[in-house]
Every structure is written in C-alpha cells, then in structure tokens.
C-alpha positions, -999 to 999 in steps of 0.1 A, spaced: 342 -483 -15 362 -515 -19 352 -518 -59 371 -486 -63 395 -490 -43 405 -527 -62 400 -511 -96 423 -484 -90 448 -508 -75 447 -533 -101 436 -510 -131 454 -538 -159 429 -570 -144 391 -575 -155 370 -578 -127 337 -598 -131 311 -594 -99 300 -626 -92 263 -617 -86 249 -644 -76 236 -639 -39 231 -600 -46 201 -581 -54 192 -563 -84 195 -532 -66 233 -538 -54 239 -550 -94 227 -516 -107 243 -497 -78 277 -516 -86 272 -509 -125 266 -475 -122 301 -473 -105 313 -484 -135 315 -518 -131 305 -535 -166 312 -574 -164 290 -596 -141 289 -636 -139 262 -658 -127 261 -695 -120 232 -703 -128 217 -703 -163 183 -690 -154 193 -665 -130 222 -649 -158 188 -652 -186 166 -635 -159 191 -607 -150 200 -603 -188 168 -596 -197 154 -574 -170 185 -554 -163 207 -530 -182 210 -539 -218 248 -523 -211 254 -554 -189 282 -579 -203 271 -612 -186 299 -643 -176 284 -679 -171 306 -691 -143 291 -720 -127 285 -758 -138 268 -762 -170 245 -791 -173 231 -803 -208 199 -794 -202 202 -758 -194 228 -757 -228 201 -745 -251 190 -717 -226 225 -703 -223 229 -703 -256 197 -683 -262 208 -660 -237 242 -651 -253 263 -645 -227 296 -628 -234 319 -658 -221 316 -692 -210 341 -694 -182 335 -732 -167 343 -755 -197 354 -786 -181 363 -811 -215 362 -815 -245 329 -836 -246 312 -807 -228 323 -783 -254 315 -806 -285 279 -806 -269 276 -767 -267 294 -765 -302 271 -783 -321 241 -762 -308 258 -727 -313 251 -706 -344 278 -677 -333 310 -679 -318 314 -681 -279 346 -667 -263 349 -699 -237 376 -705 -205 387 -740 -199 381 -747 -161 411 -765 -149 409 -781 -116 448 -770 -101 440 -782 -67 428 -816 -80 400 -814 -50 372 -836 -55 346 -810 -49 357 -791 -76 351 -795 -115 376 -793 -137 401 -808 -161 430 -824 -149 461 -802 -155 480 -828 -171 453 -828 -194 447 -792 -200 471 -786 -228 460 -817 -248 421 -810 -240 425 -771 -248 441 -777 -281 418 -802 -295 389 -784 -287 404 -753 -308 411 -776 -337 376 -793 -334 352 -768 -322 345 -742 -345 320 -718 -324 338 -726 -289 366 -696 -290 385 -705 -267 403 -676 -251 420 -691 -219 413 -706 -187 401 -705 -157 408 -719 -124 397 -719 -89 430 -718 -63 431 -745 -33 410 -743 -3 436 -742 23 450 -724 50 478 -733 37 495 -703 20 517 -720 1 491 -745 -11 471 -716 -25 500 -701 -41 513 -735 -55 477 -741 -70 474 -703 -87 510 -711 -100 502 -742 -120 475 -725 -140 494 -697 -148 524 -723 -161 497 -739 -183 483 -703 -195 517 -692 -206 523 -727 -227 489 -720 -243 498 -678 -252 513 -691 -277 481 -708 -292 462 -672 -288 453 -679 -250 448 -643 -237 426 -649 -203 439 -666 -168 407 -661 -148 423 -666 -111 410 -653 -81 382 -650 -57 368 -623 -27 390 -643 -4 426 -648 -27 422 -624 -55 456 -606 -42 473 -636 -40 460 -652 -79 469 -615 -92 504 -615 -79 505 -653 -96 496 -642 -130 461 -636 -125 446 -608 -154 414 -614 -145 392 -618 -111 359 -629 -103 349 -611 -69 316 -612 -52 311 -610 -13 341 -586 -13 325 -558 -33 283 -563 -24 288 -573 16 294 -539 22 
C-alpha cells in the first residue's frame, strides 16, 4: 500500500491525510494502519469527523479560515492550525482562544493569485510579531503550498524559498516546514520538507 510504502521511505517526515474527499470508512481504514494525523478544510467537516470518529484521531485545519467559522474551530480544538495567512487573522483567533494553539503561517511562495498566503517578503516580519503579540497562537512554523507548474524548476524554486524563510525563523523556535502535496511531496521533502500533507495519493487506491 502506498501509505506504507511513503512512511517507510520517509520515516523522519509527519504525514497528515488530507481527508477531505474520503469516506469515513477509508479514514478508519487508513488510521488503523497507523496513520494518526488527519487535516480537513473545512471547519464543519474536521468538527463532524472529530466527534463521530476515533477519539485517537489528531485533527489539522488546513483550509481557509473565515471569521465566522472561528468560534467553531476553536470549540473543536484541533491539534494545529496550519493556514494562518496574517497577523490580523491570528489577532482575531487569539482573542477568542482560552488554550494555546500550535499554528503554521501559510506563506504564499508562488505569489499565485489563487492562492492565500502572506507575502514572503513579509513572512519574517508577520511571523515574529504575531509571536510577540499573540499569546495563545503558538506558532510552530509554516506552511506553504509549492507552484502549480509544469515547470520543474518553478516547483522546486517555490519549495526552496519557504524552506530559506523556515531556517531564518529556527532560530525563533520554528520547528515545522509543512511542504508538499499527493502530486510534489518528493520533490518539497528533498527541499526541506519535514512535514507532508497527502490525500489522493494514499485514499485513491
């Protein structure tokens, strides 16, 4: 099975199973194989699956977070926010935590329109004063999603820049670059990646 096969491969880089166009059936299936970390991208489905599935489930929210789902997510407790795209958006979810939330800052390499993100010429500034201002958000790294391209060296170029910006933020207790997808998780982990977030790959089997 592909899951094994990657986990034995890679046995140093978290993988999170992007569950979001999978059953509950293939989730369990998948967990019982060991797999532990799942993320969702939407707020209601990663509440939904939280409750009604294994309690030994650690749930990621991945996807865009919109104000008015901030309350739910929070109720929900998910083990890390993965898509925080400013400093604004993590003041919002700051104010209205009582515990601390291991958070990613979502940094948009590729600087493609379609994609959320902060600038990485902001990243540095953005990461740091969110640590110094936002005392539930623990911010633990970032996260990135690498160029849509068929350009190789596009893809490669945009996986690189993150990783730059992760190892100028190690020192400042950033332990986390989150590269990688189904399609160019190989590619990400060979760029710095230490932690992937797979889904067709490991439940279109």
């Amino acid at each position: 099975m592909k899951y094994l096969e990657i986990k034995e491969k890679y046995p140093n880089t978290r993988i999170i199973a992007v569950s979001k166009y999978t059953t509950d059936d293939k989730i369990i299936a998948l967990h019982n194989l060991g797999q532990i970390e799942f993320g969702e991208n939407k707020v209601q489905d990663l509440t939904r699956k939280k409750l009604e599935l294994s309690n030994k489930i650690n749930w990621h929210f991945i996807g865009n977070l919109q104000k008015n789902k901030v309350n739910l997510l929070i109720k929900s407790q998910p083990i890390m926010w993965q898509s925080c795209v400013s400093y604004d958006m993590a003041k919002y979810v700051d104010t209205r935590l009582d515990y601390k939330l291991q958070t990613l800052l979502e940094i948009n390499v590729a600087n493609e329109d379609s994609k959320s993100g902060i600038t990485p010429e902001n990243a540095i500034d953005e990461y740091l004063k969110i640590k110094e201002n936002c005392k539930n958000i623990n911010l633990v790294g970032v996260m990135c999603i690498g160029a849509m391209s068929d350009n190789l060296h596009q893809i490669i170029k945009s996986f690189e820049l993150c990783y730059k910006i992760y190892q100028n933020l190690e020192k400042y207790d950033a332990k986390i670059c989150s590269m990688g997808m189904s399609s160019d998780y190989e590619i990400a982990i060979k760029s710095g990646s230490n932690m992937i977030r797979l889904g067709s790959i490991l439940f279109n089997e």
